[in-house]
C-alpha positions in Angstrom: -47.1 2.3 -71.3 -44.5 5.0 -71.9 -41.1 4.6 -69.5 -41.7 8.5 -69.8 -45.0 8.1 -68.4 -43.9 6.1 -65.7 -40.9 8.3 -65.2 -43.4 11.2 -64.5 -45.4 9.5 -62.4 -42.3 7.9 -60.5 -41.2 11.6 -59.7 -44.3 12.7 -58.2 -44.7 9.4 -56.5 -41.7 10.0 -54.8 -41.8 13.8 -54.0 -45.8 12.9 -52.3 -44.0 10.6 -50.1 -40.9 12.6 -49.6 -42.9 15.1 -47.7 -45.3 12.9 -46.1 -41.7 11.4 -44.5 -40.8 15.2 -43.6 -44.3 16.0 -41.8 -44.1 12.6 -39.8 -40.4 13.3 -39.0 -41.4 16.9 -37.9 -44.2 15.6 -35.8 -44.9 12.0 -34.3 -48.8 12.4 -35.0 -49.3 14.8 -38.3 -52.3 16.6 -38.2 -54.7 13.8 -39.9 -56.8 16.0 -42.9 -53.5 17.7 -43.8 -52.1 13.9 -44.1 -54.8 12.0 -46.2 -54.7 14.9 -48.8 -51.0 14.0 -48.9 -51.2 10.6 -48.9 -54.4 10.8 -51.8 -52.2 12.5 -54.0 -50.4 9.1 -54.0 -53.6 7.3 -56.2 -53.0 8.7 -59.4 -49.7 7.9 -59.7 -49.5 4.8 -58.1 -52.0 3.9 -60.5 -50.1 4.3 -63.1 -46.7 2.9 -61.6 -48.4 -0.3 -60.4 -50.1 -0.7 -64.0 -46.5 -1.5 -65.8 -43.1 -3.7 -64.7 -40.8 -0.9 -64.6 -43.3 0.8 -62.3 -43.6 -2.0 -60.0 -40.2 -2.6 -59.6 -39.7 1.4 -59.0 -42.0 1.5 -56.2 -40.2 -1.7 -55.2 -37.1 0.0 -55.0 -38.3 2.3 -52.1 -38.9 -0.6 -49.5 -34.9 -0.1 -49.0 -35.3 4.0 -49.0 -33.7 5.5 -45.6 -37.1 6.7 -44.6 -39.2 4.3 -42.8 -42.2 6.2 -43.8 -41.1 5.7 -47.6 -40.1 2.2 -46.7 -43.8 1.1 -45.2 -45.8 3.1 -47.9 -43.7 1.1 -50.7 -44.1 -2.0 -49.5 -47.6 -1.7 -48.2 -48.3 -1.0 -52.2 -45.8 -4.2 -52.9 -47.2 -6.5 -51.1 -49.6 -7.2 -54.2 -46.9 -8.2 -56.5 -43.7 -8.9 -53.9 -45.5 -10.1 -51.3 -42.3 -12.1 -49.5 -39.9 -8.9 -49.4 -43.0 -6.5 -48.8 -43.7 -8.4 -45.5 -40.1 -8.8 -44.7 -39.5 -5.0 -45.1 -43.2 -4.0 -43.3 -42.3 -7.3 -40.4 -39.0 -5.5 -39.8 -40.6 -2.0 -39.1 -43.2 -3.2 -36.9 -40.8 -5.4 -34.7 -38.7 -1.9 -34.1 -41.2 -0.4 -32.0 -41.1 2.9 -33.7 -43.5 5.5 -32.3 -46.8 5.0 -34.8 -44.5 3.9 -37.6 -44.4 0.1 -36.4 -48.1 0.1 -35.4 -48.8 1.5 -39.1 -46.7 -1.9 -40.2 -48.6 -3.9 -37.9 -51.9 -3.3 -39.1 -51.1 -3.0 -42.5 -49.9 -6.4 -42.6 -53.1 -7.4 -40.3 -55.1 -5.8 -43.2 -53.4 -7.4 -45.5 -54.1 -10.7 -44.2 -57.2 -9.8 -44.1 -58.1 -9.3 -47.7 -59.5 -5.8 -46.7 -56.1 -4.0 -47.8 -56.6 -2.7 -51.5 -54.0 -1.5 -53.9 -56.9 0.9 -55.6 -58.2 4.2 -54.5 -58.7 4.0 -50.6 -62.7 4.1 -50.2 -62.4 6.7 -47.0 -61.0 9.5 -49.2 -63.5 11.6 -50.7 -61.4 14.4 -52.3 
């Protein structure tokens, strides 16, 4: 794959969950449809990221981002090739007992454990 592709797909990556942080920081509960558009718009290039090394390790590089909302979407997506720092960085969140941010952790790790947690297009979105 390209590092230009990836590059691309890095930036829009990170500008999806850039504003996803800024609604939840501007409201404890976003308003739900306005949020899984937002958060679908992650797929296609999270596809492509998770597809190559540098993209991996990109999106790995956002479990230490200031924004706990960037921090828990990044290592929700790691824990499928970084498992032991996603869980640490997702663990951490949930034991701050952060308004809706740690319960997010929580159950993404629970989903996780699971098996039902998939790093391909979320089956709920139909957009």
């Amino acid at each position: 794959m390209a590092s230009s592709e990836v590059e691309v797909a890095f930036a829009e990556y990170e500008r999806v969950l850039r504003e996803l942080s800024a609604m939840q920081e501007a409201s404890l509960v976003p308003p739900p449809r306005k949020w899984n558009r937002l958060f679908a718009k992650l797929d296609k290039p999270g596809r492509v990221l998770r597809d190559s090394e540098q993209g991996r390790a990109l999106i790995s590089g956002l479990m230490h981002d200031p924004s706990v909302t960037v921090q828990s979407s990044a290592a929700a997506a790691a824990l499928f090739w970084d498992e032991p720092e996603a869980r640490r960085v997702l663990e951490e969140i949930r034991d701050r007992g952060l308004p809706l941010r740690s319960l997010n952790a929580k159950y993404i790790l629970i989903e996780f454990d699971r098996g039902h947690l998939s790093n391909l297009r979320p089956d709920w979105y139909e957009g």
